[in-house]
C-alpha positions as a Markdown table, in Angstrom:
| # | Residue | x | y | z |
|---|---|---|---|---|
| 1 | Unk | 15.5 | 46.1 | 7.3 |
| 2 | Unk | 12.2 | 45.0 | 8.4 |
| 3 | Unk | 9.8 | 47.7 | 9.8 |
| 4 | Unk | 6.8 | 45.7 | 11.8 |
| 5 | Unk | 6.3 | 42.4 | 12.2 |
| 6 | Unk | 3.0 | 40.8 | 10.9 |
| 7 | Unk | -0.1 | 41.2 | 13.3 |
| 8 | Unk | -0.4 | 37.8 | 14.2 |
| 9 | Unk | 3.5 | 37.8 | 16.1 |
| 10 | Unk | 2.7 | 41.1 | 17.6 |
| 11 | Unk | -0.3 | 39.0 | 19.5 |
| 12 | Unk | 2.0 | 36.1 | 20.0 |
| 13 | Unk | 4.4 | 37.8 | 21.5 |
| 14 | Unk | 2.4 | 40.1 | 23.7 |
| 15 | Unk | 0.7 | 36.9 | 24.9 |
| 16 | Unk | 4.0 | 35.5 | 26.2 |
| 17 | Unk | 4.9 | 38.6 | 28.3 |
| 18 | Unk | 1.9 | 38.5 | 30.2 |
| 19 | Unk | 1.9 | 35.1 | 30.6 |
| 20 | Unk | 5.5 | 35.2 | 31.9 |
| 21 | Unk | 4.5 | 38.4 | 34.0 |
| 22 | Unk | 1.2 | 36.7 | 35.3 |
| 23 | Unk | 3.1 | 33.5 | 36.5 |
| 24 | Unk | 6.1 | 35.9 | 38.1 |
| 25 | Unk | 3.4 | 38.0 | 40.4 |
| 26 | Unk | 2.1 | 34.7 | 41.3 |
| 27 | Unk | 4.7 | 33.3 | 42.6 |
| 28 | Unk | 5.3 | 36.1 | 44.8 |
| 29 | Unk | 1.8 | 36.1 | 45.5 |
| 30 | Unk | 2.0 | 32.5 | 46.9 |
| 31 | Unk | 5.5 | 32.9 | 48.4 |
| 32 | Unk | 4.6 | 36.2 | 50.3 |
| 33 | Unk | 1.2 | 33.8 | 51.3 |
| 34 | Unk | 3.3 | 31.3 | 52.8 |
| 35 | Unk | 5.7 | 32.8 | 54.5 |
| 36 | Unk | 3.5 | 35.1 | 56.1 |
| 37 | Unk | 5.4 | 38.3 | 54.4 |
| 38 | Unk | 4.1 | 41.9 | 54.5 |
| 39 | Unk | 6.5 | 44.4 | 52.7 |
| 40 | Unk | 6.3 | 47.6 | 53.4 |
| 41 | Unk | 7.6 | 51.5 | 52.0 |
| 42 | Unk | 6.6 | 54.7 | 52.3 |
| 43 | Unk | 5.3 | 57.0 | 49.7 |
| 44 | Unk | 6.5 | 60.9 | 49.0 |
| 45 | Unk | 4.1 | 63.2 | 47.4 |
| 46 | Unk | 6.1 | 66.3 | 46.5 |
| 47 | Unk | 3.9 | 68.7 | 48.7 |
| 48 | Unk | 3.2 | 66.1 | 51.5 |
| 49 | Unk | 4.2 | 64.5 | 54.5 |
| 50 | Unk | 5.4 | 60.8 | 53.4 |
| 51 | Unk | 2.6 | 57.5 | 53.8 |
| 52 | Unk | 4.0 | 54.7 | 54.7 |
| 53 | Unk | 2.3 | 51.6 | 53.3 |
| 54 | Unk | 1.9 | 47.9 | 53.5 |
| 55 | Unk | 1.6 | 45.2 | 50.8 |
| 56 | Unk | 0.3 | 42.4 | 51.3 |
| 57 | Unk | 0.3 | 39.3 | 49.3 |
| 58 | Unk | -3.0 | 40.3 | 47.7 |
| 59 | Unk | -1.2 | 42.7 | 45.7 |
| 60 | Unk | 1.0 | 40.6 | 43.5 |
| 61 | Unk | -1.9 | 37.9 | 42.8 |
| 62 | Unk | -4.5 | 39.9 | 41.8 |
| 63 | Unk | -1.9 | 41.8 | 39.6 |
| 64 | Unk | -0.7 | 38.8 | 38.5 |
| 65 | Unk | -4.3 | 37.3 | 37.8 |
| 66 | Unk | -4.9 | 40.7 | 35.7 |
| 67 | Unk | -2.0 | 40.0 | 33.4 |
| 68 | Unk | -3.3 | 36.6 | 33.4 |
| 69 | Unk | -6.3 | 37.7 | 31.8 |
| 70 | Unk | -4.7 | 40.2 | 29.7 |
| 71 | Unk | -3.0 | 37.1 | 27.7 |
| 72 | Unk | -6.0 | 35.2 | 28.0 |
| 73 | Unk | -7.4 | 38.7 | 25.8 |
| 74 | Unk | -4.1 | 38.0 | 23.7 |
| 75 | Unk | -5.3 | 34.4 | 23.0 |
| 76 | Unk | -8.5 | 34.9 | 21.9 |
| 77 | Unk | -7.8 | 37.9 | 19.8 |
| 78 | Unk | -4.9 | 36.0 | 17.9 |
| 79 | Unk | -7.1 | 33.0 | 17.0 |
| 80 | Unk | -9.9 | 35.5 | 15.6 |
| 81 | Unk | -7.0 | 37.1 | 13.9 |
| 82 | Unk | -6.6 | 34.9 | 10.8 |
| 83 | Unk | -4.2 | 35.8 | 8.1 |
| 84 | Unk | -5.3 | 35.3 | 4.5 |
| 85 | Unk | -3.6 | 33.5 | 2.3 |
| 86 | Unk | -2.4 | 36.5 | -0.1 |
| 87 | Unk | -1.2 | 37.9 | 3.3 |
| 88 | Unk | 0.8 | 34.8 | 4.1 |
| 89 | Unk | 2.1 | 35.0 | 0.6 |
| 90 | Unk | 3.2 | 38.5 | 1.5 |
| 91 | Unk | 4.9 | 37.9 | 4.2 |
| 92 | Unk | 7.0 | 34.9 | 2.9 |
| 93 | Unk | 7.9 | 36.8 | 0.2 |
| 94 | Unk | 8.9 | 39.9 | 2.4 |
| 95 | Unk | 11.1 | 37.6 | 4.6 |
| 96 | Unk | 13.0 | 36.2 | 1.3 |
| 97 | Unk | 13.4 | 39.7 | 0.1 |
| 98 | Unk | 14.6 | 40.8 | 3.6 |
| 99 | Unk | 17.5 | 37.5 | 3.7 |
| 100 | Unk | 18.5 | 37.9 | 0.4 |
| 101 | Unk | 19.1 | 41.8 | 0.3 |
| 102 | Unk | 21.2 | 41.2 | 3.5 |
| 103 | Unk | 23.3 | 39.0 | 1.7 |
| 104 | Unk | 23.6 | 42.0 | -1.2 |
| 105 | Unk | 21.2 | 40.7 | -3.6 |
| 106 | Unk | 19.0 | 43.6 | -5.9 |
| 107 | Unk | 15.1 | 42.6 | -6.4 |
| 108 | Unk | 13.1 | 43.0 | -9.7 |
| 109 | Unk | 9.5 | 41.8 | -9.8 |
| 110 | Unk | 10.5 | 37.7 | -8.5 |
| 111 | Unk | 14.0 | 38.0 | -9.3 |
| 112 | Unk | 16.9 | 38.3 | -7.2 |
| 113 | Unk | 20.7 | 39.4 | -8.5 |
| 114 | Unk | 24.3 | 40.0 | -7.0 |
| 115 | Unk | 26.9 | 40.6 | -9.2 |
| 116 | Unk | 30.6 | 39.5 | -8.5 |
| 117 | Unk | 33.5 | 40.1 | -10.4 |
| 118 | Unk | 32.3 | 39.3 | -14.2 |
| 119 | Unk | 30.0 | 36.4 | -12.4 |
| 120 | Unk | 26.7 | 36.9 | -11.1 |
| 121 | Unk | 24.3 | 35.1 | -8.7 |
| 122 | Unk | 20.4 | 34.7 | -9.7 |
| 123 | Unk | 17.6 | 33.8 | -7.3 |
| 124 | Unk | 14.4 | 33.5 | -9.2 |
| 125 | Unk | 11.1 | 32.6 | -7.7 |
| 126 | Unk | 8.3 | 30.5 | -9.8 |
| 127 | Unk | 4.8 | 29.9 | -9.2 |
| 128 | Unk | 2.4 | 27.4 | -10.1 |
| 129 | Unk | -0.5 | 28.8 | -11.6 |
| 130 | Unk | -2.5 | 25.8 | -11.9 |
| 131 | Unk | -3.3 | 25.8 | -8.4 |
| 132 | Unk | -6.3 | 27.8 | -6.9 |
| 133 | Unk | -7.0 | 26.7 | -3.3 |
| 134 | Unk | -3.2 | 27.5 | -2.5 |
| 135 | Unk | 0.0 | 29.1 | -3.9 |
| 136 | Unk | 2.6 | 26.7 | -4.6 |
| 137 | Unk | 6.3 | 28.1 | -5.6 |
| 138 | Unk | 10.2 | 26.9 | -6.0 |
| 139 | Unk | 12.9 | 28.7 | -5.8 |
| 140 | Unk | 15.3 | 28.8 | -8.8 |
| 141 | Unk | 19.3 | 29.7 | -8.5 |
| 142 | Unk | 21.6 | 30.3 | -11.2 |
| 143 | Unk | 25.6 | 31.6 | -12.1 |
| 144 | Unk | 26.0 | 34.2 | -14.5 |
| 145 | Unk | 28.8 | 34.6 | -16.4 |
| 146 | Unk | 29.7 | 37.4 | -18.7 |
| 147 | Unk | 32.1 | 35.1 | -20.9 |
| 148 | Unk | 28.8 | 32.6 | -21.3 |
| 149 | Unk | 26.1 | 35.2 | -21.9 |
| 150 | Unk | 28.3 | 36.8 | -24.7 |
| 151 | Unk | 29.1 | 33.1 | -26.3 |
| 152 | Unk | 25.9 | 31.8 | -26.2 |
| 153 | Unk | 22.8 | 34.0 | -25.1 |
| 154 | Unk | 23.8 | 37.2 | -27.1 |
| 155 | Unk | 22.0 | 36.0 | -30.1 |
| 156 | Unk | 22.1 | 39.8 | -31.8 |
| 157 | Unk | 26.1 | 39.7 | -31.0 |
| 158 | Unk | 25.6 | 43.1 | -29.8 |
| 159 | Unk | 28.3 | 42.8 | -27.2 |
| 160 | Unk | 26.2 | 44.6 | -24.1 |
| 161 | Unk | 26.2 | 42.2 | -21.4 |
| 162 | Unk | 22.5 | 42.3 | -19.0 |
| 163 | Unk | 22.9 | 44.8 | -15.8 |
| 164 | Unk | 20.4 | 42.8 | -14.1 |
| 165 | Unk | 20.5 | 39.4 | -15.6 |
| 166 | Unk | 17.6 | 36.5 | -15.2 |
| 167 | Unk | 18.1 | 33.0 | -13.8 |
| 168 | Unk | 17.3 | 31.5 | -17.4 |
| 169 | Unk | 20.1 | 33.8 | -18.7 |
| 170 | Unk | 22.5 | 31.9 | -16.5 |
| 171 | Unk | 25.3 | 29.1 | -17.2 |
| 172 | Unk | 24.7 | 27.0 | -14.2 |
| 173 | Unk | 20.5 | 26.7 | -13.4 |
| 174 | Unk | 19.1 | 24.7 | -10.5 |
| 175 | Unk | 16.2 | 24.3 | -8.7 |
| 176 | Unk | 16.3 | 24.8 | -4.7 |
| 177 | Unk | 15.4 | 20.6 | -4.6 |
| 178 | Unk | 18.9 | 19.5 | -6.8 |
| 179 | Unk | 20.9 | 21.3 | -3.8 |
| 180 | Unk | 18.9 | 19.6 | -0.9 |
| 181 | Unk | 20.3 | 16.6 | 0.5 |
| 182 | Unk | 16.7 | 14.8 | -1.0 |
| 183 | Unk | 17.4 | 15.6 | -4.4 |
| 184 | Unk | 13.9 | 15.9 | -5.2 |
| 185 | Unk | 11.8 | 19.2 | -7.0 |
| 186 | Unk | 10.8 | 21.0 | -3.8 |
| 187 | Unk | 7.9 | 23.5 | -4.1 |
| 188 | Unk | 6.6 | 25.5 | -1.1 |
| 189 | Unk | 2.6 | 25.8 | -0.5 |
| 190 | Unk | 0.6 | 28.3 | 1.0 |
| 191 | Unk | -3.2 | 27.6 | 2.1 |
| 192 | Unk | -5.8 | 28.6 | 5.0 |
| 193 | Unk | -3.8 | 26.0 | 7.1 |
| 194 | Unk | 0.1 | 27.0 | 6.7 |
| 195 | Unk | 2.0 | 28.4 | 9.7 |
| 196 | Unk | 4.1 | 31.6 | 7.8 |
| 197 | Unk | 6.5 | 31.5 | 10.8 |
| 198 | Unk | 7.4 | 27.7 | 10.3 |
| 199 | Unk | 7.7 | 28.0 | 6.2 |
| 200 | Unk | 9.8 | 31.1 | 6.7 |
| 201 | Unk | 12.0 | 28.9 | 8.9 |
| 202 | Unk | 12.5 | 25.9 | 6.9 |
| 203 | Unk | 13.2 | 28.1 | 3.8 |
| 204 | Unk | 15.7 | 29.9 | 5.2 |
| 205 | Unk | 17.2 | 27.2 | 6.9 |
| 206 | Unk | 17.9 | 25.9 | 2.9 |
| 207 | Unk | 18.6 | 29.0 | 1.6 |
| 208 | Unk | 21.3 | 29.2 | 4.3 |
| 209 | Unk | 22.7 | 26.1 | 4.4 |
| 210 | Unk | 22.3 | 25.3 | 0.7 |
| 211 | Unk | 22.1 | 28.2 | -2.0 |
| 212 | Unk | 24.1 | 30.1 | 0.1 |
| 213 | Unk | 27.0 | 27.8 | 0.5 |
| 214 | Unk | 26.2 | 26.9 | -3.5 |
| 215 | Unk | 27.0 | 30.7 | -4.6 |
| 216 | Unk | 30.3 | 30.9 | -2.6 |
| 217 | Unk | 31.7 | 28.1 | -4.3 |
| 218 | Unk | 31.6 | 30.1 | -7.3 |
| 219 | Unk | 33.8 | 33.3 | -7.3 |
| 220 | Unk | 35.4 | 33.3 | -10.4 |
| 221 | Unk | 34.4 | 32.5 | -13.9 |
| 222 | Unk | 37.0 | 30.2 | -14.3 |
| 223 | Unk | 35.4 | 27.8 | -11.5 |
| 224 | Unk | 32.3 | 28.2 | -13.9 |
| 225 | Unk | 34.0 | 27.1 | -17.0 |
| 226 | Unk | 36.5 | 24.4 | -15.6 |
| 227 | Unk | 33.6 | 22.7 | -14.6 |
| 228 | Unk | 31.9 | 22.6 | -17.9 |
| 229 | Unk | 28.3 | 22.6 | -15.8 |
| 230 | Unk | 27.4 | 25.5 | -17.7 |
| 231 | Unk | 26.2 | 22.7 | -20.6 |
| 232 | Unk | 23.7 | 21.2 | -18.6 |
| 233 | Unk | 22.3 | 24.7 | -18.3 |
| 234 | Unk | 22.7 | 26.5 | -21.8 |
| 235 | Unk | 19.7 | 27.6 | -23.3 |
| 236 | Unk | 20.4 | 26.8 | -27.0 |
């Protein structure tokens, strides 16, 4: 579960309440202006005899026109606020980490794994190092399967199968890009320029739509090995 959002939201969001609370006192502002509208109360001090009181429509618009300028602070403050690109990275990575161990997965280091049964699902994420103004990275998926591990990864035939197997240790490897509808190599980039919020989006829209859907037609081995996809795979 996630415990704060990142700084820049928290601004975002902040900005939107007192705009929506700025244009709200306004309108009642302008209405009570209009219509000529005084509303009035009384107040009750414990230990007093009760006031009543009058409010005009001055109230509401200079209350409105102060939360006005609070989100005009907002603003500012969230433009000056730029996030690095480590600290973009960080938070794209959190937000993977956050989908997938909804959906059961363990983490280790860049990898990702959810066993079912005696077949196991493998998220794996790869940078490119050769890049230094940015970080480019892809996501890899794989099925694991204990009857291909032991038949053709267990090179010491020493019978233990992985507890936390590796994307390259599966029978069935893809990258994120064979499973869009494009079927192109997709990498992701982060610079001084990307929007977090918007890559987060569109990577979870795939991993939702596309992994997702790509695990849960695997549930047994048998699907696995019927197919014979696992050749295409093999790492022999």
């Amino acid at each position: 579960m996630k415990i704060q959002l990142p700084k820049e939201r928290l601004l975002r969001h902040g900005m939107i309440i007192m705009l929506v609370c700025a244009v709200v006192l306004l309108g009642i502002g302008i209405f009570m202006f209009i219509v000529g509208g005084v509303s009035s109360g009384y107040i009750w001090p414990r230990f007093a005899t009760p006031t009543a009181i009058s409010i005009t429509w001055h109230t509401p618009v200079f209350a409105g026109l102060l939360f006005l300028l609070v989100a005009i602070c907002f603003l500012f403050d969230s433009k000056m606020t730029k996030q690095t690109v480590k600290e973009k990275q960080t938070y794209v990575l959190d937000e993977i980490k956050y989908f997938l161990q909804e959906k059961g997965f363990q983490k280790r280091g860049y990898n990702f794994f959810k066993k079912n049964g005696k077949i196991g699902y493998c998220v794996n994420i790869q940078y490119d190092k050769r890049n230094n103004n940015q970080v480019r990275f892809t996501l890899n998926v794989g099925i694991f399967t204990d009857d291909f591990w032991l038949k053709h990864l267990d090179f010491k035939h020493t019978g233990i199968i992985p507890t936390f197997p590796k994307e390259h240790d599966c029978a069935i490897r893809k990258r994120i890009g064979e499973l869009l509808p494009e079927h192109k190599d997709k990498w992701y980039s982060i610079n001084a320029k990307t929007d977090v919020e918007e890559l987060w989006q569109c990577i979870e829209v795939e991993l939702t739509q596309y992994v997702m859907p790509f695990f849960a037609k695997y549930i047994k081995e048998s699907y696995v090995e019927s197919n014979h996809i696992y050749e295409k795979g093999r790492k022999l």
